[in-house]
C-alpha positions in Angstrom: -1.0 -4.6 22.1 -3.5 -2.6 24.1 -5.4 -0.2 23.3 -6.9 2.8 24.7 -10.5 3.8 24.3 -11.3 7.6 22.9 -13.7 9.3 25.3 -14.6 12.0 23.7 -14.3 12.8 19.4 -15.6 15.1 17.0 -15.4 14.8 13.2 -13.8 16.7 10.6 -14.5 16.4 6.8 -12.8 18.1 3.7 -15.7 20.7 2.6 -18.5 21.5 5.2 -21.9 23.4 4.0 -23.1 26.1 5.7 -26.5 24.5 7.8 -27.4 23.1 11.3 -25.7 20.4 13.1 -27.6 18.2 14.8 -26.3 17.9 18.5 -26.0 15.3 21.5 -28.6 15.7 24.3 -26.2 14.9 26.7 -23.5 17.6 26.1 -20.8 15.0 25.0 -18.1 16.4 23.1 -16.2 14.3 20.3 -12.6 14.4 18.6 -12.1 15.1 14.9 -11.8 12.1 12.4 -11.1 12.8 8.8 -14.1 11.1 6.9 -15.2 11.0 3.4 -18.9 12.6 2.7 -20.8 9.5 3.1 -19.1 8.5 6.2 -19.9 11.9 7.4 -23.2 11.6 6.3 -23.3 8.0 8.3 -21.8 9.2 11.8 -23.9 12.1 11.9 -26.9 9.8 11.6 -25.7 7.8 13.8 -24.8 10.1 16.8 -25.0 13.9 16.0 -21.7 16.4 16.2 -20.8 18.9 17.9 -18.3 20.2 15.0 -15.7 22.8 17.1 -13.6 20.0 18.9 -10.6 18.5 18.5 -9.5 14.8 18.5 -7.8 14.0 21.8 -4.5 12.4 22.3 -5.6 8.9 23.5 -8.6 9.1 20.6 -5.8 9.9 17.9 -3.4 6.9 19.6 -6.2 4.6 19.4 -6.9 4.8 16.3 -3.6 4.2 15.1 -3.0 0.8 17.0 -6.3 0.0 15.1 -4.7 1.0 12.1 -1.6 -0.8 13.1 -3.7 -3.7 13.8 -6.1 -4.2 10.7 -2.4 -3.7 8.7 -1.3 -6.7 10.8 -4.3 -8.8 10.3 -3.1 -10.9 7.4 -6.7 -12.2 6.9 -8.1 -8.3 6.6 -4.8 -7.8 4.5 -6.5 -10.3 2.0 -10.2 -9.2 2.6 -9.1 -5.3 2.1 -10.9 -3.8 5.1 -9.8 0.1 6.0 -10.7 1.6 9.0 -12.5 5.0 8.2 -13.1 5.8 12.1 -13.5 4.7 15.0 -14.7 6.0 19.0 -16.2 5.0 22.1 -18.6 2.5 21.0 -18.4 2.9 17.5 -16.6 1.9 14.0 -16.7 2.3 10.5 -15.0 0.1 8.4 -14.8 0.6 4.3 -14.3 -2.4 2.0 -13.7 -1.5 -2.0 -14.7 -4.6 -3.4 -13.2 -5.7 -6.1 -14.2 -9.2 -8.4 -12.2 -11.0 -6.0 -14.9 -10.0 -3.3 -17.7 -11.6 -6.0 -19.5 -14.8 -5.8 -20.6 -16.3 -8.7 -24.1 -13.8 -9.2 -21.6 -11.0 -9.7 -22.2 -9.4 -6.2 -20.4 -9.4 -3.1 -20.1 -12.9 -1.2 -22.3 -12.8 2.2 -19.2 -14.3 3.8 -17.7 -11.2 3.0 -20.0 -8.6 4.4 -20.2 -11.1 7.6 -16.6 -11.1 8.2 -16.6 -7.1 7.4 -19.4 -6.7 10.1 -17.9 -8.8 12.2 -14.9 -7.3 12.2 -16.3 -3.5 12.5 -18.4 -4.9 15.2 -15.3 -5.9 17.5 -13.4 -2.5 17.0 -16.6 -1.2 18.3 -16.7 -3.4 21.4 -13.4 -3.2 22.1 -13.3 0.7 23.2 -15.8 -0.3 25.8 -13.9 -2.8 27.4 -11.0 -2.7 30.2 -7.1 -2.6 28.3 -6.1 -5.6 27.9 -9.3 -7.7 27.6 -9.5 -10.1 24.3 -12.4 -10.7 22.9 -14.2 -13.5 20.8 -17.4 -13.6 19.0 -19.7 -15.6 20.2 -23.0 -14.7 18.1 -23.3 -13.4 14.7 -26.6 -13.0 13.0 -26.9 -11.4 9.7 -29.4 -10.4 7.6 -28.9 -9.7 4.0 -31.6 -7.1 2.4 -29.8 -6.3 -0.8 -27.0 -7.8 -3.3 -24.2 -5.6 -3.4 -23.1 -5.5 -7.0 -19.3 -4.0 -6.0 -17.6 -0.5 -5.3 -17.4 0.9 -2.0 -18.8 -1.0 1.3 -19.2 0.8 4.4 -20.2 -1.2 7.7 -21.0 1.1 10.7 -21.2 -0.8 14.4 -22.2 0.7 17.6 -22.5 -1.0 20.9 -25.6 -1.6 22.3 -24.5 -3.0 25.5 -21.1 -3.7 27.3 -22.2 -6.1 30.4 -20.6 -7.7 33.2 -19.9 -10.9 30.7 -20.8 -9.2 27.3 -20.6 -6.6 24.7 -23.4 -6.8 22.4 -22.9 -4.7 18.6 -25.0 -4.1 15.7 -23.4 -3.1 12.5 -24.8 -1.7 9.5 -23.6 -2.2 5.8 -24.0 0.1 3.3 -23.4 0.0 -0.5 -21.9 2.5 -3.2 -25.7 4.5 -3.1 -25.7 4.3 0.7 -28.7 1.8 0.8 -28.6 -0.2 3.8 -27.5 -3.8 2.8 -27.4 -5.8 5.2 -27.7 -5.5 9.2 -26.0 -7.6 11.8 -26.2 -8.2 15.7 -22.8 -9.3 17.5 -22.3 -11.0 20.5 -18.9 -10.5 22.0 -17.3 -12.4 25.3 -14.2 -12.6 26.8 -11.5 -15.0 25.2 -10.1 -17.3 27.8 -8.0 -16.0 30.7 -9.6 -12.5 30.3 -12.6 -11.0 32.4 -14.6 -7.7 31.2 -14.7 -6.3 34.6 -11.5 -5.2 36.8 
C-alpha cells in the first residue's frame, strides 16, 4: 500500500487555554490532528503551531493507511501500539502498557520501548521518502534513562535527515508523568529492489 506524505498539518485538541502559541520561523503551516494534552504538549515542543489550519486531504489520507497499517501489523496487534499522529517528518506513537508489557522488575521490557521507537521512528521516515519506497532498519541505538513502571507510553520520532541512501530518526519515549525515558537514533535504508531517490 503506498502512502502519501502530509505537507503541511496543524493540530487540534479537545480544550485550548487562552495564551501564546509558539510559531515556526519559516511560515509553514500544519493540518489538524486530534491529540490528547500531553501529546499536545509534546508536538508543540517539538515543532511549534500555527493553530488556525486545517488538516489537508492527503495529510488526513495518510494517516488513515497508517492507521490501516499498524491495525494490520499482527506483531503491533500483540505489542498494542496506537498511532496518536503523524506528519512530514514526524510520529507519535502511544503504547498503554499493561503487565503483559512487564519484565520481571515490574517495569516495561526495553525490547518493548525498542520495538515502540523503532516503529514510531519508521512512520516518521517514511513521509519523507518517494511512494512506494520500503524501508528497513538498519541501526537502532537506545538508551534507556528511566524504568517505566506501566500506564501510558508515548514515543515521539522526527527525522533528522532523509539522504540520497538514508533516513536517519530519533525518537523520544516518554512515561505516564511525561519524563523522558529513553531516547533512540534510527537508521533507515532502502529494502531490496527499492531506491530513495526517483
Amino acid at each position: 500500500m503506498e502512502l502519501t506524505r502530509p505537507d503541511k498539518y496543524s493540530i487540534r485538541r479537545g480544550s485550548i487555554p487562552k495564551r501564546d502559541t509558539p510559531k515556526r520561523s519559516n511560515g509553514a503551516h500544519y493540518g489538524e490532528l486530534a491529540l490528547g494534552e500531553r501529546s499536545f504538549q509534546l508536538l508543540l515542543r517539538a515543532v511549534g503551531t500555527d493553530m488556525g489550519k486545517k488538516l489537508s486531504k492527503e495529510a488526513r489520507a495518510f494517516e488513515a493507511a497508517t492507521r490501516r497499517q499498524l491495525r494490520e501489523s499482527r506483531a503491533i496487534a500483540m505489542l498494542g501500539f496506537e498511532l496518536e499522529s503523524a506528519s512530514r517528518g514526524h510520529a507519535v506513537l502511544r503504547l498503554d502498557a499493561r503487565a503483559r508489557h512487564k519484565q520481571l522488575n515490574n517495569v516495561v521490557h526495553g525490547g518493548i520501548l525498542a520495538a515502540l521507537a523503532d516503529t514510531a521512528g519508521a512512520i516518521a521516515a517514511y513521509t519523507t521518502v518517494p511512494k512506494g519506497v520500503a524501508l528497513a532498519t538498519i541501526e537502532l541505538k537506545i538508551n534507556y534513562l528511566e524504568g517505566v513502571p506501566g500506564g501510558r507510553i508515548l514515543a515521539e520520532a522526527r527525522v533528522l535527515r532523509t539522504g540520497r541512501n538514508f533516513v536517519v530518526t530519533e525518537c523520544e519515549i516518554f512515561d505516564r508523568k511525561g519524563a523522558l525515558a529513553a531516547k533512540a537514533l534510527l537508521t533507515f535504508g532502502a529494502a531490496g529492489g527499492h531506491s530513495l531517490q526517483r
